[in-house]
LUMVEX-932456 format. One line per 10 residues: number of its first residue (from 0); for each residue x, y, z of N, C-alpha, C. Coordinates in Angstrom, 3 decimals. Atoms other than C-alpha are relative to their C-alpha. Last residue first. Layout:
NUM = X Y Z X Y Z X Y Z ~ ...
//
This chain:
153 = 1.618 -0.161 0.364 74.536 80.603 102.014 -0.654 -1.355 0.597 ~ 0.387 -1.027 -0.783 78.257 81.469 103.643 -2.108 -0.515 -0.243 ~ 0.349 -0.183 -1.542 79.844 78.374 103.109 -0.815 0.683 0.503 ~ 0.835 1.246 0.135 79.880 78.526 99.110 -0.740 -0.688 1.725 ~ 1.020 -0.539 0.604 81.074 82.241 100.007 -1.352 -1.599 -0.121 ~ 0.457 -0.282 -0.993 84.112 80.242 101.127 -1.452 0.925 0.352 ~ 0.144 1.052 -0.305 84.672 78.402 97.890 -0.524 0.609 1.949 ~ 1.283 0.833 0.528 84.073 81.361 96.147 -0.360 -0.789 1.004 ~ 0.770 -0.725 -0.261 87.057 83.674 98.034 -1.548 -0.649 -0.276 ~ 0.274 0.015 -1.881 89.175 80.783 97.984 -1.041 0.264 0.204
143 = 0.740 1.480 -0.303 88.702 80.882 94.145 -0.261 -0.276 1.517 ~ 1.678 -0.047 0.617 89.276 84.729 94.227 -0.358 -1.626 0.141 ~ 0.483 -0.738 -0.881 92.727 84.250 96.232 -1.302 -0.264 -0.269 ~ -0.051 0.536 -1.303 93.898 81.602 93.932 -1.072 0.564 0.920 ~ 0.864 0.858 0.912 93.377 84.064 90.631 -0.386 -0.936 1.301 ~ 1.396 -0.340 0.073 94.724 86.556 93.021 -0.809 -0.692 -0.356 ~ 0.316 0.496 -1.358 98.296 84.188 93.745 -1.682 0.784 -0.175 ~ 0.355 1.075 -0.260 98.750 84.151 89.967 -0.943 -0.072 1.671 ~ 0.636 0.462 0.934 98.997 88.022 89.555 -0.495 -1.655 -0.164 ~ 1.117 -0.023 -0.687 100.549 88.156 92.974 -1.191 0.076 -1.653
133 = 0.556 0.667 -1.689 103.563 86.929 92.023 -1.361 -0.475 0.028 ~ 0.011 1.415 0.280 104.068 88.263 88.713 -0.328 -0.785 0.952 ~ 0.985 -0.030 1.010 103.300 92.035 89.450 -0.280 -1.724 -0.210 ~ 1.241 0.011 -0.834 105.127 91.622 92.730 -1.154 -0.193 -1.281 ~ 0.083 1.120 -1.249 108.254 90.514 90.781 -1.259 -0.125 0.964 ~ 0.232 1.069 1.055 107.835 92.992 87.998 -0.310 -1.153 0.892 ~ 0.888 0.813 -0.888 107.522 95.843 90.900 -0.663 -1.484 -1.376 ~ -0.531 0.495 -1.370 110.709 97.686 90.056 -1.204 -0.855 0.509 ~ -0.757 1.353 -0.421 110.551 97.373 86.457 0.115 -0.307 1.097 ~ -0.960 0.640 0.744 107.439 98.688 86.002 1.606 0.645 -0.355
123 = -1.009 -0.852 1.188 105.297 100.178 88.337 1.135 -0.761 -0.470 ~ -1.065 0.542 0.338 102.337 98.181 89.548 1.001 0.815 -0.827 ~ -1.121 -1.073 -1.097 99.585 100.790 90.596 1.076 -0.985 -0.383 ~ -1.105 -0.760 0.803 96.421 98.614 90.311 0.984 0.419 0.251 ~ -1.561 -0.842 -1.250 95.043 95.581 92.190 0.461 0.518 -1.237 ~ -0.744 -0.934 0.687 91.716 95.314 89.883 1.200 0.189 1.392 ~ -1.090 -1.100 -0.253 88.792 92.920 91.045 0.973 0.465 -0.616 ~ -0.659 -0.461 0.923 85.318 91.906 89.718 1.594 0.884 0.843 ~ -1.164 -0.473 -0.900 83.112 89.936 91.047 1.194 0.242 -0.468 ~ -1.610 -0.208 0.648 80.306 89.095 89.045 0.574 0.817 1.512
113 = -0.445 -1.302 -0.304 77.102 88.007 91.330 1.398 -0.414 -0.613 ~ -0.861 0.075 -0.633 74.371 84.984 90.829 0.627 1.917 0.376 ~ 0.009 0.622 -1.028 71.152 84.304 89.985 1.263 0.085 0.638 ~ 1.090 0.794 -0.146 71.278 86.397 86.759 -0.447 -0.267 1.654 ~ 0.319 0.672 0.980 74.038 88.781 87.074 -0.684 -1.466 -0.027 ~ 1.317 0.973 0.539 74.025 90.996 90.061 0.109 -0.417 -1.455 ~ 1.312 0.112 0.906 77.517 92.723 90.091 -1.055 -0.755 0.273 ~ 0.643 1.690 -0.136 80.345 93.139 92.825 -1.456 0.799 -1.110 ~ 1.931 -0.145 0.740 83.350 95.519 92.302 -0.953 -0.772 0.041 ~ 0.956 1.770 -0.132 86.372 94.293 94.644 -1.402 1.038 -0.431
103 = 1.876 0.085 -0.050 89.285 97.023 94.424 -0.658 -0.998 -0.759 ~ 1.331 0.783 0.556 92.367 96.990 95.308 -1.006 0.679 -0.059 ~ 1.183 -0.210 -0.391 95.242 100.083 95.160 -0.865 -1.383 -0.275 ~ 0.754 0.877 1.100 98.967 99.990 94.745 -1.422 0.274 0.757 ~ 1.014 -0.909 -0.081 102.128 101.518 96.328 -1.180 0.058 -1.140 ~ 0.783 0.487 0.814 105.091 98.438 96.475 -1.375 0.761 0.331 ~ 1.001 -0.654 -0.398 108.422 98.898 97.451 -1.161 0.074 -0.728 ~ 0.152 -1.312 0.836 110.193 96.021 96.649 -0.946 0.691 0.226 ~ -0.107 -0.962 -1.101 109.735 92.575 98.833 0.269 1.274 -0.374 ~ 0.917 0.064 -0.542 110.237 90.262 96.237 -0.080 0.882 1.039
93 = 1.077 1.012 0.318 112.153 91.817 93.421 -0.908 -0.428 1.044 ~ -0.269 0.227 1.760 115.163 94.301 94.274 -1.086 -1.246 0.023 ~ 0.176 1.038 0.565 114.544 95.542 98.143 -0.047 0.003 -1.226 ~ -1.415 0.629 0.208 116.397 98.850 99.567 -0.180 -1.416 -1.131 ~ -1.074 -0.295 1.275 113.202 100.446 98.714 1.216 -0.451 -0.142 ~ -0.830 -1.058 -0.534 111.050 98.338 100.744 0.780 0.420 -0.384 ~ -1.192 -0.010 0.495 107.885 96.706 101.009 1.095 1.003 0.309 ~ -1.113 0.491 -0.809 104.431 97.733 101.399 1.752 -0.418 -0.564 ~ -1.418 -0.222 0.555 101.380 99.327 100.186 0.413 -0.850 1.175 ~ -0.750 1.494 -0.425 97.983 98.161 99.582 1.254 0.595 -0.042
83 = -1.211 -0.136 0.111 95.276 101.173 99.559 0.792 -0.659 0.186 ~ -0.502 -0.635 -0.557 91.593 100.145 99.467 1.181 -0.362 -0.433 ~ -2.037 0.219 0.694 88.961 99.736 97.299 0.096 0.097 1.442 ~ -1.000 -0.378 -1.577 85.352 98.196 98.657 1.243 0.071 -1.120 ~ -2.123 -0.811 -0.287 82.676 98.358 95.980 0.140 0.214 0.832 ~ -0.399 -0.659 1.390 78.668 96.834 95.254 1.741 0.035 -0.750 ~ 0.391 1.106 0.790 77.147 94.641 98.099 0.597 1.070 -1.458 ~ 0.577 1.254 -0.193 77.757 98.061 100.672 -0.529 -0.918 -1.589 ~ 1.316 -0.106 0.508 79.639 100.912 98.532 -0.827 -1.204 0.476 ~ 1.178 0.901 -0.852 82.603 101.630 100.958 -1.230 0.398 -1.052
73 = 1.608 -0.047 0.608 85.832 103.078 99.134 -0.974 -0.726 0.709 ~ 0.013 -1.207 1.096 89.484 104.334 100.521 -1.510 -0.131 -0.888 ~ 1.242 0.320 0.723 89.834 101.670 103.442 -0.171 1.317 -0.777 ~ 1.173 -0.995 -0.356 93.403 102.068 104.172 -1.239 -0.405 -1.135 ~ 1.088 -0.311 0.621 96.186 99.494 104.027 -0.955 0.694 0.687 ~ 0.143 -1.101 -0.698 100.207 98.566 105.243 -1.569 0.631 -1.175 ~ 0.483 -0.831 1.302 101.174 95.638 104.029 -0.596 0.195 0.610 ~ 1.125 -0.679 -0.614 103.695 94.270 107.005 -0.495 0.436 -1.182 ~ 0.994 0.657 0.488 106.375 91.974 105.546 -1.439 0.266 0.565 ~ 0.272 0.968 -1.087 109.271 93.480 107.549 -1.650 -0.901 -0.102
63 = 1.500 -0.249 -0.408 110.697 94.642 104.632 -0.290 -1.179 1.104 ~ -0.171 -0.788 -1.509 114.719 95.121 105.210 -1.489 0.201 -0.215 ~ -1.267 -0.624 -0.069 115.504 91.440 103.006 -0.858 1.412 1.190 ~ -1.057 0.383 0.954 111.815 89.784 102.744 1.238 1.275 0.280 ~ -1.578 -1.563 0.072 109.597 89.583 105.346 0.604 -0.732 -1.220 ~ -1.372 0.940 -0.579 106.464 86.635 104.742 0.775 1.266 -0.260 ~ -0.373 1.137 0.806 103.173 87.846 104.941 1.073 0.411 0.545 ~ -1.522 0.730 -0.378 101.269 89.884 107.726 0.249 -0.874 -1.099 ~ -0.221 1.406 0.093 98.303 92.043 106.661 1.357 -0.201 0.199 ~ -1.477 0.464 0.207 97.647 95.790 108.062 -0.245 -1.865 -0.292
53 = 0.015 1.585 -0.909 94.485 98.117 108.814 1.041 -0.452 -0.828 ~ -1.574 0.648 0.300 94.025 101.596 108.582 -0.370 -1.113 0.619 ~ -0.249 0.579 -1.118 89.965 102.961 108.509 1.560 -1.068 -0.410 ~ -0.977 -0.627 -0.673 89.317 105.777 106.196 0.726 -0.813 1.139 ~ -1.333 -0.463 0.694 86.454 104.488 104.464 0.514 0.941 1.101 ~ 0.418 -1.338 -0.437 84.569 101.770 106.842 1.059 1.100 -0.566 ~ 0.250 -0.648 1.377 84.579 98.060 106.313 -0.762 1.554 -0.256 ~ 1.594 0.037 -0.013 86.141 96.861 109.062 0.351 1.023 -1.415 ~ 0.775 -0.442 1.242 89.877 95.824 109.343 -1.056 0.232 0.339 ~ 0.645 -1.119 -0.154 92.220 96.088 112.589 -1.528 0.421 -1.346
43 = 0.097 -0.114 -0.995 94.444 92.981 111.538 -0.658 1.708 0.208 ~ -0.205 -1.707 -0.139 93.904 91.257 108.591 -0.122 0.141 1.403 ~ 0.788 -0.702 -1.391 94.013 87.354 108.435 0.201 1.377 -0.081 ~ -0.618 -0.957 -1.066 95.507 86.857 105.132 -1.270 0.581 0.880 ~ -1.448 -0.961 0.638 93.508 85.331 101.701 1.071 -0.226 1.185 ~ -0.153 0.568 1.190 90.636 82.685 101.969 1.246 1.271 -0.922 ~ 0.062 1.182 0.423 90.102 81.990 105.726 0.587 -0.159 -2.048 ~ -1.257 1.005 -0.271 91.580 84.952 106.898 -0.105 -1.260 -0.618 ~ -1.145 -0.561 0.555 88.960 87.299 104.962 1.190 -0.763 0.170 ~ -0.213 0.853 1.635 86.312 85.059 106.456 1.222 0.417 -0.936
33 = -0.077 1.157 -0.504 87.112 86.402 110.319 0.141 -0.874 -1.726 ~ -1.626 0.157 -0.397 87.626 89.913 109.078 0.348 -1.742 0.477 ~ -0.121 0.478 -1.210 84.172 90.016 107.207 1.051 -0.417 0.827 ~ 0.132 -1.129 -0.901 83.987 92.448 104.121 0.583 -0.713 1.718 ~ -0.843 -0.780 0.052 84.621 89.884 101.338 0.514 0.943 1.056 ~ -1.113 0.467 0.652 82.608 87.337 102.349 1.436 0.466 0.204 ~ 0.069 0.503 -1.258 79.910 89.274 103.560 1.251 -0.415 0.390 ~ -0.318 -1.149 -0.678 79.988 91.157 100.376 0.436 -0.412 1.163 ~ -1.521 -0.279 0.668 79.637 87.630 98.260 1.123 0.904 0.984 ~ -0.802 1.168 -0.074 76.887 86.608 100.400 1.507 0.598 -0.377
23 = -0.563 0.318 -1.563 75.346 89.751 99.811 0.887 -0.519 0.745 ~ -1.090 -1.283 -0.204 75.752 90.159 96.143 0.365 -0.131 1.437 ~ 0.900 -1.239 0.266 73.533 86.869 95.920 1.462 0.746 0.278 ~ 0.573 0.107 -1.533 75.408 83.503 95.330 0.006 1.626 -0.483 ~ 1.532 0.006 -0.185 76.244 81.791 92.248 -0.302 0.365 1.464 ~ 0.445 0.638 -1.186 79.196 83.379 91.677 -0.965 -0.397 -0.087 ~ 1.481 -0.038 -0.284 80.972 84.944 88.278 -0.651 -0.819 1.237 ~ 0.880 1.447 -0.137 84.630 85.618 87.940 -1.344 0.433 0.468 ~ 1.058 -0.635 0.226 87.005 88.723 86.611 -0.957 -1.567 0.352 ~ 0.319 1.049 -0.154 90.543 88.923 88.059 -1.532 -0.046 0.293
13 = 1.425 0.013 0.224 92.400 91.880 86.648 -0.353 -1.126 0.123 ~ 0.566 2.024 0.107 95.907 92.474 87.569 -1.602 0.099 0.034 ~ 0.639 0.085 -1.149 97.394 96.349 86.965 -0.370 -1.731 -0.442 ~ 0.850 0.924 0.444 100.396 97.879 85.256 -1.173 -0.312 1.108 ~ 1.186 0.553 -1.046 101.892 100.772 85.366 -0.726 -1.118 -0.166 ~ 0.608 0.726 1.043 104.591 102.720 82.985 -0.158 -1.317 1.452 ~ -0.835 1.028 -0.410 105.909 105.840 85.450 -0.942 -1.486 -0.974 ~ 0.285 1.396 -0.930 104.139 108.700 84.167 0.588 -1.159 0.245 ~ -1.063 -0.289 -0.948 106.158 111.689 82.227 -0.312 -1.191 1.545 ~ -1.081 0.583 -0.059 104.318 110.394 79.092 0.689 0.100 0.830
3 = 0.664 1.686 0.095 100.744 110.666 80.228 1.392 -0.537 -0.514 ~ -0.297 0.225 -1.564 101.869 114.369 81.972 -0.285 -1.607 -0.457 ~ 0.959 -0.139 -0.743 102.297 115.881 77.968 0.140 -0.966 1.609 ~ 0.406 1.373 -0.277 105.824 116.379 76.810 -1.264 0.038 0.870
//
């Protein structure tokens, strides 16, 4: 059996929109711990520097204490930021399930504006159906935030 069948079956969320505002703007946006609260989760400890741990607060569920636990894993100023999203907890069955996943926020120049392009991967199926579904709506959300506060920034 080769190693592509012995893989756990993965999904990821793709949320692909266009801006009218320079890469900058966008980056600024994205990168800035004060704007970050305004259109996702306040982070706590973030900058935009690979290797640097930082943590969001949502809501606990059963023995997660609703900490997502993240590392900066890419820095391409106005281009790419991944980093590492885990949390949850193996005792948990649907919301709150352990959950070991990666973002990343690609940014494009296209015309006058900037694509923005993210990818939370790493969803393993069946135990993270519930996070998959979730947060698959709540990104689409997220990214509009993310515009509408960008619309602030210029």
């Amino acid at each position: 059996m080769n190693d592509a069948a012995m893989k756990p079956d993965t999904h990821d969320i793709v949320v692909d929109e266009v801006f009218p505002h320079a890469p900058e703007t966008i980056w600024k946006t994205l990168t800035s711990g004060d704007l970050i609260g305004r259109w996702m989760m306040a982070p706590t400890g973030f900058e935009p520097v690979k290797g640097k741990h930082f943590t969001f607060q949502t809501r606990p569920a059963g023995a997660w204490d609703g900490v997502i636990h993240c590392q900066v894993l890419e820095v391409m100023p106005n281009e790419r930021l991944a980093y590492a999203w885990k949390g949850g907890h193996e005792g948990n069955v649907g919301y709150g399930s352990r959950l070991d996943t990666v973002v990343t926020w690609t940014l494009a120049k296209v015309g006058t504006g900037t694509r923005l392009r993210l990818v939370h991967s790493g969803f393993v199926a069946p135990k993270n159906d519930t996070a998959f579904k979730t947060m698959s709506e709540g990104w689409k959300k997220v990214v509009r935030n993310l515009g509408d506060i960008a619309d602030e920034q210029d």
